[in-house]
ZAMARGU-4260 file (C-alpha; in steps of 0.2 Angstrom, whole numbers, plus 5000, padded with zeros to 4 digits):
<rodrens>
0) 5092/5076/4909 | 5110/5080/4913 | 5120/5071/4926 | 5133/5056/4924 | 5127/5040/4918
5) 5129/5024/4931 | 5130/5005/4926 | 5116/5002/4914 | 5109/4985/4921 | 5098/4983/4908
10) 5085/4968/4913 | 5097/4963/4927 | 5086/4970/4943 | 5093/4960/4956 | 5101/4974/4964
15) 5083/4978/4967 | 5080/4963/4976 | 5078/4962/4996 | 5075/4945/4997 | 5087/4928/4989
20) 5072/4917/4982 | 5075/4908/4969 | 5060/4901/4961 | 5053/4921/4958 | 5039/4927/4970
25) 5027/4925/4955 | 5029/4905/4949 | 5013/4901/4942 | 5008/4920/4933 | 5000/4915/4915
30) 4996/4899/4922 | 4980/4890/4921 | 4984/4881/4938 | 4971/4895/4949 | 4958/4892/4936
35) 4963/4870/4936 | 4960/4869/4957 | 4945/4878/4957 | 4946/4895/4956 | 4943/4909/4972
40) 4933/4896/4982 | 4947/4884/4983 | 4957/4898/4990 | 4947/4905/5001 | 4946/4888/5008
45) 4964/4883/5007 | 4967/4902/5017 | 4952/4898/5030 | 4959/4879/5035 | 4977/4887/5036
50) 4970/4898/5049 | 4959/4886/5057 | 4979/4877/5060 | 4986/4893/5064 | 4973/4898/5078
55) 4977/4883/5089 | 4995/4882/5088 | 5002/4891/5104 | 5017/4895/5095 | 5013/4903/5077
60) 4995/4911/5087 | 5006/4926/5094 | 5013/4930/5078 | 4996/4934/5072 | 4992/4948/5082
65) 4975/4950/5094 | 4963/4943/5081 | 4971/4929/5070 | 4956/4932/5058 | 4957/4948/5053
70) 4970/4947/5040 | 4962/4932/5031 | 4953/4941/5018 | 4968/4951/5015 | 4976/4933/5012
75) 4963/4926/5001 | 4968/4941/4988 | 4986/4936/4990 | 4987/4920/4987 | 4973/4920/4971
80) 4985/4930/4963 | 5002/4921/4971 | 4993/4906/4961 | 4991/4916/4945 | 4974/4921/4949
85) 4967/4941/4948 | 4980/4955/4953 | 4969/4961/4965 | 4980/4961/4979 | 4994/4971/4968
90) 4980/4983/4967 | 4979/4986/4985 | 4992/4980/4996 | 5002/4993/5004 | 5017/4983/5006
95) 5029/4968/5002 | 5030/4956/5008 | 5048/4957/5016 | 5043/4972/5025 | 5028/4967/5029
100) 5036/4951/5040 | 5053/4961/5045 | 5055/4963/5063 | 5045/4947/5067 | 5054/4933/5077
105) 5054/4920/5063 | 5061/4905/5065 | 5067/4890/5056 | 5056/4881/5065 | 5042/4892/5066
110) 5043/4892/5046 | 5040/4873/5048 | 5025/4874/5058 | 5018/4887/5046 | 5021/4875/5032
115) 5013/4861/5040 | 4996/4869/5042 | 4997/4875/5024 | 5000/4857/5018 | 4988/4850/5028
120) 4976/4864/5020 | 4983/4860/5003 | 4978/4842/5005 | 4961/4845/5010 | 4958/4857/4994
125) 4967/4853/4979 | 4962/4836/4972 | 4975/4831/4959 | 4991/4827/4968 | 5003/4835/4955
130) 4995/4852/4957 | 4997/4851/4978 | 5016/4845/4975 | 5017/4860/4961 | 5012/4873/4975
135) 5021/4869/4989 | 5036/4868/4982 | 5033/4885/4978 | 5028/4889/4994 | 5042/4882/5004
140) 5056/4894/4998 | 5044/4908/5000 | 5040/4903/5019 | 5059/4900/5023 | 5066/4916/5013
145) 5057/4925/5028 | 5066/4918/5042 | 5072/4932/5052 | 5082/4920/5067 | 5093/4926/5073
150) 5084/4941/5073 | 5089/4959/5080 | 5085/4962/5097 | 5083/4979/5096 | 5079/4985/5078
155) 5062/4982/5070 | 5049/4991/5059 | 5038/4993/5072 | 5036/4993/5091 | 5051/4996/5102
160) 5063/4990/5089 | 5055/5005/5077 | 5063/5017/5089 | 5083/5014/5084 | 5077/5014/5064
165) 5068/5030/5067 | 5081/5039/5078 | 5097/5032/5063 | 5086/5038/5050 | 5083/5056/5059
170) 5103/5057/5061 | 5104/5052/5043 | 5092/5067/5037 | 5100/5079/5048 | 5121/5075/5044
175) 5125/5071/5062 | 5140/5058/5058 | 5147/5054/5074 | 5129/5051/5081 | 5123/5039/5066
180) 5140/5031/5072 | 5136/5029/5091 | 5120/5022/5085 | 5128/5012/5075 | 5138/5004/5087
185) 5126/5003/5099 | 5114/4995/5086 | 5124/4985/5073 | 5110/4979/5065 | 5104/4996/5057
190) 5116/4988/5044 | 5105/4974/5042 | 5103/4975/5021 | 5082/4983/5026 | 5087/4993/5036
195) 5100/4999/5030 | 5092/5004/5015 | 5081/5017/5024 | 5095/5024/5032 | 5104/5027/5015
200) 5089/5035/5008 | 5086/5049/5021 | 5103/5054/5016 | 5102/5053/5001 | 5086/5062/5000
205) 5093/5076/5012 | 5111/5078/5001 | 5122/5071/5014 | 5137/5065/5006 | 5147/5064/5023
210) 5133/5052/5026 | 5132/5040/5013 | 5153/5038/5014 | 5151/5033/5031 | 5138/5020/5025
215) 5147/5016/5009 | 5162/5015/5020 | 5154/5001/5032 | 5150/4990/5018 | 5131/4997/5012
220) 5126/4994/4996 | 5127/5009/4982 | 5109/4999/4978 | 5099/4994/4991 | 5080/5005/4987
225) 5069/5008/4999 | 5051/5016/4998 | 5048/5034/4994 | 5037/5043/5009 | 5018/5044/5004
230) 5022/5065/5005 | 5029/5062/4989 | 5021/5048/4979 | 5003/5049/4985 | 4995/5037/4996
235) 4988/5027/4981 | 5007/5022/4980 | 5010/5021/4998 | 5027/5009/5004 | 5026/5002/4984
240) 5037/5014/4976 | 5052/5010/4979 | 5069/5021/4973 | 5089/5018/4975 | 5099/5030/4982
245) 5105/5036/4966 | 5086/5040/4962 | 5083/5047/4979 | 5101/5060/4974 | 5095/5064/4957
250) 5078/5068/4962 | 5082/5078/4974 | 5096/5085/4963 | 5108/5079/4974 | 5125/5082/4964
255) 5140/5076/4978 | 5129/5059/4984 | 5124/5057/4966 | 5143/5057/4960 | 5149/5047/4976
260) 5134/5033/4972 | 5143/5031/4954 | 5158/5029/4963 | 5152/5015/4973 | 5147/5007/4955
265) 5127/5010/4957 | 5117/5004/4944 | 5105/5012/4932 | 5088/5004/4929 | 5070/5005/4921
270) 5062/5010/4937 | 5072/5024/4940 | 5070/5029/4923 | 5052/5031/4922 | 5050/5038/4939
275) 5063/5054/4935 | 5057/5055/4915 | 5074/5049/4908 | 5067/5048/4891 | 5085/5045/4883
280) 5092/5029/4896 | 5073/5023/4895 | 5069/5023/4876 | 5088/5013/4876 | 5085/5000/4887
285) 5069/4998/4882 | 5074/4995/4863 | 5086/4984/4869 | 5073/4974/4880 | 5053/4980/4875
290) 5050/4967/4890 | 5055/4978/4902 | 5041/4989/4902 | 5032/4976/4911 | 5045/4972/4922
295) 5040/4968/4941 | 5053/4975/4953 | 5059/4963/4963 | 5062/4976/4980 | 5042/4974/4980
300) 5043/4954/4978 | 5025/4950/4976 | 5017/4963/4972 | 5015/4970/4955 | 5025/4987/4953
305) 5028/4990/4937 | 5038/5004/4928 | 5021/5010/4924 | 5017/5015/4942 | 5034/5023/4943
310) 5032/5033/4929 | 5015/5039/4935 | 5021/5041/4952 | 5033/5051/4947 | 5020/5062/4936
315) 5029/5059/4920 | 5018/5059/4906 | 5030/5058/4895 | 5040/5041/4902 | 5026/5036/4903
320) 5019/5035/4884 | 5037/5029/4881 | 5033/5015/4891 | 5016/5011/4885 | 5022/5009/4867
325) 5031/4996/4871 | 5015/4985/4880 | 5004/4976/4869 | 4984/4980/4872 | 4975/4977/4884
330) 4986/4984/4898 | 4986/4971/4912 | 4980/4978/4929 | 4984/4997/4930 | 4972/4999/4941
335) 4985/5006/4955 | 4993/5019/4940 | 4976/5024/4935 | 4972/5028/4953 | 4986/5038/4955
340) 4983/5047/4940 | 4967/5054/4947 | 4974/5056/4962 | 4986/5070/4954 | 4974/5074/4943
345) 4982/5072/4928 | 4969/5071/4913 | 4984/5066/4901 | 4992/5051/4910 | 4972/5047/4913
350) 4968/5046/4895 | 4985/5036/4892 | 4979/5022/4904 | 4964/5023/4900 | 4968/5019/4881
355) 4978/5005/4885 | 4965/4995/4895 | 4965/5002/4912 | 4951/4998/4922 | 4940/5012/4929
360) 4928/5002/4936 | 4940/4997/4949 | 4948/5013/4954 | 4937/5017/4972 | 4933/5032/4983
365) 4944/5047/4980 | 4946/5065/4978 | 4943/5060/4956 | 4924/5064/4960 | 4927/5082/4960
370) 4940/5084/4944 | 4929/5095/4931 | 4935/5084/4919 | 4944/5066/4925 | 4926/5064/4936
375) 4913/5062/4919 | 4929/5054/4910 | 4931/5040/4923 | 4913/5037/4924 | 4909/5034/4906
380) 4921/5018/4908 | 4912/5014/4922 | 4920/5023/4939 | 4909/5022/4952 | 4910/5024/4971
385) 4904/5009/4978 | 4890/5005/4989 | 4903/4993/5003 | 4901/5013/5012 | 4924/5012/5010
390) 4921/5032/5006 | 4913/5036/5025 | 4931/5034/5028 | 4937/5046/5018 | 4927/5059/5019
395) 4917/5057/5034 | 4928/5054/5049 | 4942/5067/5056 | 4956/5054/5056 | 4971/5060/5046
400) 4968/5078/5051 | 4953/5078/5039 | 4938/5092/5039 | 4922/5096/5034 | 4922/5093/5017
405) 4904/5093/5011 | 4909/5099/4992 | 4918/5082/4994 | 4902/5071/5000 | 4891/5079/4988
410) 4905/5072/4972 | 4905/5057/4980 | 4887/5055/4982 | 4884/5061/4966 | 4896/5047/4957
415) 4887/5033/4966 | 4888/5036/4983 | 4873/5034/4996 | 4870/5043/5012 | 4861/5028/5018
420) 4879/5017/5016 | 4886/5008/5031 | 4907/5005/5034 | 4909/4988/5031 | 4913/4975/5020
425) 4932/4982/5014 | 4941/4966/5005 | 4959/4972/5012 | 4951/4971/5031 | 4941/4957/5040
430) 4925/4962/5047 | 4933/4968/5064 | 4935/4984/5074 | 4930/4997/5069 | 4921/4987/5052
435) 4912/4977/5064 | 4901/4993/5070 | 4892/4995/5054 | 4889/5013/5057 | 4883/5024/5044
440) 4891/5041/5036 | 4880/5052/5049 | 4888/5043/5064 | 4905/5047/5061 | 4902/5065/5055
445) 4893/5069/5071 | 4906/5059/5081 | 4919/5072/5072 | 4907/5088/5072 | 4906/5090/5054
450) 4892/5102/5051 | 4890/5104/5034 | 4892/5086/5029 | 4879/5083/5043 | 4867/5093/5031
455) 4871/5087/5015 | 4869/5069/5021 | 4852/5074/5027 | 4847/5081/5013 | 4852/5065/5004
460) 4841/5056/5012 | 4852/5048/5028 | 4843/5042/5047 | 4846/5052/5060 | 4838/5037/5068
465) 4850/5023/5061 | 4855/5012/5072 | 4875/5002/5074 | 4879/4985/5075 | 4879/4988/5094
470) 4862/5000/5093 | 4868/5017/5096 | 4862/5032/5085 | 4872/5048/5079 | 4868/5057/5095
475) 4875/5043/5104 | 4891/5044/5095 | 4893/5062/5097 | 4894/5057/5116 | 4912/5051/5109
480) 4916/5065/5100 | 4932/5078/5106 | 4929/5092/5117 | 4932/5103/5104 | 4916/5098/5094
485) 4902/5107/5094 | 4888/5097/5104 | 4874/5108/5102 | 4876/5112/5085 | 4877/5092/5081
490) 4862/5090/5091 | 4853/5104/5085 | 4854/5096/5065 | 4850/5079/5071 | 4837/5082/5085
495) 4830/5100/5081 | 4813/5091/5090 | 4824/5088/5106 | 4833/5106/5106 | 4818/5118/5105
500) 4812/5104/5118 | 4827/5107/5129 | 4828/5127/5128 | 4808/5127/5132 | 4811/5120/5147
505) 4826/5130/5150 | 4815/5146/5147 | 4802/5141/5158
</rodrens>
């Protein structure tokens, strides 16, 4: 790969770094302290207690959302693994952490209260008094690191606040200096290190050096990395692949930001490395340091996003047996890469994971069950599509601009699949909303018209007569569906009885 070389950081990655916590986001990995306090159940109670605290306190409660419970299981993954339990969270978790709380008005004091309830928890679930000192001194810095007071008043991932990041990012992409400078002084706190960050990325991506030596020129980082969009990585990475400017230039070939970057004194790293196949800087840093193939990039703080995900996510085969080399058998987790490997289809970065220890049985509902060859190659280590009915979604709904995919449910039901599975159950969710209907695949496809996939469920065996948690049938969920759905075709595959019984009457 030819372009200038920047400042080879080698394992220094705190330019990666959004968040100043200096005990690491990961204190007690290859620990035996999950195992010593008892494991999951200890967890989940710790996690259950903490919300029992946080539901009756008037000022934590709002912070939560409409229903304080519904992140808890989402928790209990989080902090088994925070704990140095299983990396199921990293497996799933669409976010970090920083981004995750940015935008929400914590205080110091608010901090505290938080801290309270999970001490209180603490106390009541880990016996040996050492252990409960051990962890929340390891919880405390994480809980403060997130303070946000003083907080912007008007910029914020989401909400109203969303609108100015949005709109700066817009101006970025599209080169308009002086009204990224307007906005700017009208919203100081774009500049805000986060924030900042995505700024700098749309013009990066977009080749906008005028752009990036305005921001350079108010005291932006060369450094500062920020997610790539899901359009690009695939939603099995989606917000967890995260990329520095000088990444974002070079893979959009980005010559003039690229050079103005260097300038600034940007930094090369691993992660960049694997993501844009640099086999030469790779295979040097990783001679110099073999421990950096598994290095966690600190932009995603708890979460484990290796240079294995980058490599994959940035379909390089290549970087990405570089990289395995240097990892010692069984390969820890992978789950995520191997995902996204299906995902692209790629039977060679598949195999590579695959030989290294990857698990298959974990890698869930996706378009896999219909690669001629990744699809028999998954299942014989054990892929499966669950029966927790997480595939409904996926295939069976018209969110997402999805259509009738029958090919699609047919794979899926052939790789474990059943058309008599209800949505429910998903570990990353609690049983609320639209969980807590426990509707079955047929509802939703007559709810989105889906022809086709109404007839192949039937012919699998699904009840046009099941009922929801709140007894409604298909037919009563087609009542719901867009005018632009067929009714009387729906009805017509569900109620043939019913039709001729309608146009009989209609005859007569």
């Amino acid at each position: 790969m030819a372009h200038q070389l920047a400042q080879v950081t080698g394992a220094g990655l705190e330019h990666r770094g959004l968040l100043n916590y200096a005990p690491g986001f990961r204190p007690f990995r290859d620990t035996v302290l999950f195992e010593r306090i008892g494991g999951q159940a200890t967890v989940d109670r710790l996690v259950d207690l903490l919300y029992e605290g946080i539901a009756v306190d008037d000022h934590l409660r709002p912070l939560f959302g409409r229903d304080v419970t519904a992140s808890k299981p989402r928790q209990k993954l989080f902090f088994a693994e925070w704990l140095g339990g299983p990396r199921r969270y990293s497996e799933r978790a669409w976010t970090d952490l920083k981004h995750a709380h940015d935008g929400k008005p914590i205080t110091h004091a608010l901090a505290g209260r938080w801290l309270g309830h999970f001490q209180r928890a603490l106390e009541a679930t880990v016996a040996a008094d050492s252990d409960r000192r051990t962890i929340f001194g390891q919880v405390r810095p994480l809980a403060v690191a997130l303070v946000s007071q003083p907080a912007p008043q008007d910029v914020a991932w989401c909400g109203i606040g969303a609108r100015a990041v949005t709109r700066a990012t817009e101006l970025a992409r599209r080169g308009d200096v002086a009204g990224l400078g307007a906005a700017l002084a009208q919203a100081p706190d774009l500049l805000r290190p986060t924030y900042a960050a995505a700024v700098m990325q749309a013009a990066a991506l977009a080749g906008r050096a005028e752009i990036v030596r305005m921001l350079l020129d108010r005291g932006v980082g060369p450094d500062g990395p920020f997610y790539l969009p899901v359009g690009v990585t695939g939603r099995a990475f989606e917000r967890v692949i995260y990329v520095t400017p000088l990444c974002a230039a070079r893979f959009k070939r980005r010559a003039a930001v690229e050079s103005l970057l260097l300038a600034a004194g940007a930094s090369e790293d691993v992660f960049t490395a694997a993501f844009l196949g640099d086999l030469t800087v790779l295979t040097r840093m990783l001679a110099a340091d073999p421990g950096l193939a598994l290095a966690a990039d600190p932009a995603v703080d708890v979460l484990d996003i290796t240079p294995v995900e980058h490599a994959v996510a940035g379909g390089q085969a290549g970087t990405l047996r570089i990289i395995l080399g240097h990892i010692a058998h069984p390969l820890p987790g992978a789950v995520r890469a191997l995902r996204g490997a299906a995902a692209q289809g790629s039977l060679a970065m598949a195999e590579l994971l695959l030989a290294h220890g990857a698990d298959a049985t974990r890698i869930g509902v996706g378009r896999w069950v219909l690669h001629p060859e990744l699809a028999p190659l998954l299942a014989s280590r054990g892929a499966a599509i669950g029966s927790s009915g997480s595939w409904i979604g996926a295939a069976c709904t018209g969110n997402q601009g999805r259509k009738d995919d029958p090919e699609y449910v047919r794979a899926l039901l052939r790789y474990g699949a059943r058309a008599t599975d209800r949505r429910s159950g998903d570990v990353m969710k609690g049983a609320t909303g639209v969980l807590a209907l426990n509707a079955t695949a047929l509802h939703y496809a007559a709810k989105a018209g889906f022809l086709r996939t109404i007839e192949v469920l039937l012919e699998s065996g699904a009840d046009p007569a099941a009922r929801d948690s709140l007894g409604r049938t298909p037919l009563d969920w087609l009542e719901q569906a867009a005018p632009s759905v067929s009714r009387a075709a729906v009805r017509h595959l569900l109620a043939p009885e019913r039709e001729q019984g309608s146009a009989s009457q209609t005859a007569t």
